[in-house]
N, C-alpha and C positions, 0 to 999 in steps of 0.2 A: 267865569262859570261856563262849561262848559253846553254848546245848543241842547236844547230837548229838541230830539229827531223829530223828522216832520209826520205825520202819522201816513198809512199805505192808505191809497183809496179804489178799492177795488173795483175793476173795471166792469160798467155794466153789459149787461146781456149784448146791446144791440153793438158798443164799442167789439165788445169781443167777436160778433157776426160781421161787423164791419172790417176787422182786420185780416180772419179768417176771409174772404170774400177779397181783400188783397191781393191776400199768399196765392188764392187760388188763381183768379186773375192773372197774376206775374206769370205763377206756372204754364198760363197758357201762351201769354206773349215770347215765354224761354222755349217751349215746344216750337214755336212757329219759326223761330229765330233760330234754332239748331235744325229744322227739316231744308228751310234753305238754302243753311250753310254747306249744309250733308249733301243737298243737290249740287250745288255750286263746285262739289269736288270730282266731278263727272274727268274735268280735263287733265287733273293731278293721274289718274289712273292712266288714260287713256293714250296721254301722250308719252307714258314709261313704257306701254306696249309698243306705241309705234316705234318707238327706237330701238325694239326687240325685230321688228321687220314681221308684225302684226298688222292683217289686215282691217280697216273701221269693221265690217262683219264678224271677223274672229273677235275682234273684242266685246262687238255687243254680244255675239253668242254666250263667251261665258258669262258676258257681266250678268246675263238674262237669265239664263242656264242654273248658275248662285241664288238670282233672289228667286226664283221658280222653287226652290228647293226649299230655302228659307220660309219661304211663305208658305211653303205646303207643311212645315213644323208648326207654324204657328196658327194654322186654322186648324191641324190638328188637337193642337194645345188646345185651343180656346174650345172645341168639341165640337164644330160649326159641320155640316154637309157639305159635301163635294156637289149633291143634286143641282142641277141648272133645265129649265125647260126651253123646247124649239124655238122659243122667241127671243131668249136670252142668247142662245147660243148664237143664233144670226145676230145678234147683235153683238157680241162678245168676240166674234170673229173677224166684223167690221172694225172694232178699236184694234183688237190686233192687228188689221192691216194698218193703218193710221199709225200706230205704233212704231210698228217698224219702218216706216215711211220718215216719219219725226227725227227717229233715234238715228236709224243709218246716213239721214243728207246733214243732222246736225253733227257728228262725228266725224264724214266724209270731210263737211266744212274745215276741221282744225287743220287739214293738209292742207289748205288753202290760207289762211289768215289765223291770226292768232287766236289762239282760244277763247282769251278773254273779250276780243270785241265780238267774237262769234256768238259767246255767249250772251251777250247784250242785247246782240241784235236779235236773238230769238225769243229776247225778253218783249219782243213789240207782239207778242200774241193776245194778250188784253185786247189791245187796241182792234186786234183783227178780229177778236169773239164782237165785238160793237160793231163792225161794217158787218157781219155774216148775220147776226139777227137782224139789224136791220134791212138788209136786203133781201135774204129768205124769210124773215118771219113780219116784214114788215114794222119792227121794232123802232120808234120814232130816235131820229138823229139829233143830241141837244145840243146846245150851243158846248155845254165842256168836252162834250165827246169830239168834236170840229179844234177849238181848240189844241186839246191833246192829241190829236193827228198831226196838227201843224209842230207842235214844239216835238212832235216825235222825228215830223221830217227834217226841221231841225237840228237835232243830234245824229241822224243819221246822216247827211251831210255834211257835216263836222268828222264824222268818223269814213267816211268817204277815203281818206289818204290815211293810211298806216301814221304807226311811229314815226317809220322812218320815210314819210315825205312820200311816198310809191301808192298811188291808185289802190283801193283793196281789189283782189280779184274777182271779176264779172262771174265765175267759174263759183268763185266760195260764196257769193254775196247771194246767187242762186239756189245754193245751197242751204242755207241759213233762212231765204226766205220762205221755200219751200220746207221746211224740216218747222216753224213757225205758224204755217198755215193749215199744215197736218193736223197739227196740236190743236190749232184754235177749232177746229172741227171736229177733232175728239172731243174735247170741251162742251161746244153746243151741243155735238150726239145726246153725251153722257146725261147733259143738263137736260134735254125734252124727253129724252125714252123714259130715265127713271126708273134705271131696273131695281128690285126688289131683292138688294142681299146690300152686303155690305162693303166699305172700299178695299180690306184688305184681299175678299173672294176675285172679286171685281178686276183687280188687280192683278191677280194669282193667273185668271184663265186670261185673260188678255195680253200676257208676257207671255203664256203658251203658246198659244195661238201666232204671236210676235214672234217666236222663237222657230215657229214654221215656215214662215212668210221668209224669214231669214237664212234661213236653210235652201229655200227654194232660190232666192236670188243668189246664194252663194256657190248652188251646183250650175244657174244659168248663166247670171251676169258678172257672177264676182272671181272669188278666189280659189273657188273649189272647195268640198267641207274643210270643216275646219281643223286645223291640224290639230293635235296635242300638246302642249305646252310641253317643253322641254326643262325648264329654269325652274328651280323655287319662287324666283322674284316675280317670276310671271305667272305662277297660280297664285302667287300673294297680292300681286295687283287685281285680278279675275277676279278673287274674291273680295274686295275690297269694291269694286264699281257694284258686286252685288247685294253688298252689305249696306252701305255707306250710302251712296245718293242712290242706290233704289230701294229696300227696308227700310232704313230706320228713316231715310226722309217721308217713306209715307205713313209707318208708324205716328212718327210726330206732328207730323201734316194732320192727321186722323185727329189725336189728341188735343190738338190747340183748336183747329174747327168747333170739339165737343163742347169747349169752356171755352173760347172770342168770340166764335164765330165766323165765318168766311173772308169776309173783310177785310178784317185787322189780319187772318194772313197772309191772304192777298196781297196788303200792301208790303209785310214781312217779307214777303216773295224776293223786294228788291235785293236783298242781302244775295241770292242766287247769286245773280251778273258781279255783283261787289267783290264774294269770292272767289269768283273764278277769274276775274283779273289780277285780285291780290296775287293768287298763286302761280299765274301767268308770269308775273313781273319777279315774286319772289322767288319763283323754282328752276322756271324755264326762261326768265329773262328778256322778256319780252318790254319791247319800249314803249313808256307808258308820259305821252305830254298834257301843256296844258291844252291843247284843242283838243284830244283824244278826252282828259278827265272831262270837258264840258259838253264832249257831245253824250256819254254816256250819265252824266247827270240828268241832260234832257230826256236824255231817254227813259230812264230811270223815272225821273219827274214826271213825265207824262202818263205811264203806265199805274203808277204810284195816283194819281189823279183819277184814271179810271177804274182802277179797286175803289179808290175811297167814294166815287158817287153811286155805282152799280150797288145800289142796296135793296 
């Protein structure tokens, strides 16, 4: 005899809030995990222009130059104001200097050392927003915060000697740490002023601003402005460092913050340094051992520790 079917038993209320409340959830953990991936692609562009014989400034100008443009689409789109008042502006101007302070020594870095530990090593700015409140804002020092500096120094001594056995250079290591402390100081800024708009505007006048700052060191200290792009492939990379790890990384950055929450992307974050070494190793070739994977696990690890207790 053939079974009688089992009957359907329809899903109550709270199961179906409860699943919906999943999807949504996921969606935020996949936003946060495609913003750091989308950052992490900073060196796939950057190191296609320098083999065009592009200076680190030429390239952060267009890369900046693109999402400038981009983002002033899309705060159009959204119908949002341009309006900013004197206190934002001072303030607004300060991140653009930090900005371009950040982007240009971490860029300068990839002439020095491989991308991919460059990019690891700028990942230790967590750890340096925790010494900078604590010692400007008097922000008490915990025992994991102590720790996680030690397992950071850790991996950074591990990654001390390249791939290939060779010192990294004192020149790039400067570079990186400087281009790391910028940041964690835009960070704290951002975090006590508290300006009143939002991160995409936020973002919008501070890459302006960045874009000036850049200019000015390009007619003093650098290369002279910036040239024209002559190549297809190098307005295609231009616009891809504008697209790619600066929109849609903060788009989705924006996004997953709304639904996790900071934290969980914070700790998301690690995927950054992950791939930009992939693409180091996979595009450009870069040699990748087992003391290199263990110092950037530490590092990784540690940082990954201070997102998850900073609550």
């Amino acid at each position: 005899m053939p079974r009688t079917p089992r009957p359907v038993i329809p899903a109550t209320c709270g199961e179906r809030r409860r699943t919906k409340a999943g999807i949504f959830a996921f969606k935020g953990f996949a936003f946060a995990a495609l913003s750091a991936i989308c950052y992490g692609t900073n060196p796939l562009g950057a190191l296609h222009l320098y083999a065009q014989n592009y200076s680190p400034e030429t390239v952060l100008f267009y890369r900046f130059f693109t999402a400038a443009l981009l983002l002033f689409v899309v705060i159009l789109a959204k119908g949002s104001h341009f309006k900013i008042s004197f206190r934002e502006f001072g303030a607004l101007v300060a991140f653009g200097f930090l900005f371009a302070v950040s982007s240009l020594t971490y860029y300068a870095s990839f002439k020095y050392m491989d991308a991919g530990l460059a990019s690891t090593l700028l990942f230790l700015y967590p750890l340096e927003v925790s010494v900078l409140m604590a010692v400007f804002f008097k922000e008490k020092i915990k025992t994991w915060t102590i720790v996680s500096i030690a397992i950071s120094m850790a991996g950074v001594a591990l990654l001390y000697r390249g791939g290939d056995g060779v010192p990294l250079s004192t020149v790039g290591l400067m570079l990186v740490f400087v281009s790391s402390i910028s940041y964690a100081i835009y960070m704290v800024m951002a975090n006590r002023i508290k300006l009143q708009m939002g991160s995409v505007k936020m973002t919008f006048y501070a890459i302006c601003f960045c874009l000036v700052f850049l200019l000015l060191y390009s007619v003093t200290l650098g290369s002279g402005l910036p040239p024209l792009f002559t190549q297809a492939s190098s307005w295609g990379w231009g616009f891809m460092l504008g697209l790619v790890p600066t929109v849609l990384s903060l788009i989705f950055m924006v996004k997953a913050v709304k639904i996790i929450g900071s934290t969980p992307t914070a700790i998301l974050g690690a995927l950054e340094p992950v791939t930009a070494v992939t693409i180091g190793v996979l595009v450009f070739g870069e040699v990748l051992t087992g003391r290199l994977i263990a110092g950037i696990l530490l590092i990784l690890g540690s940082t990954v520790l201070i997102a998850a207790k900073r609550k």
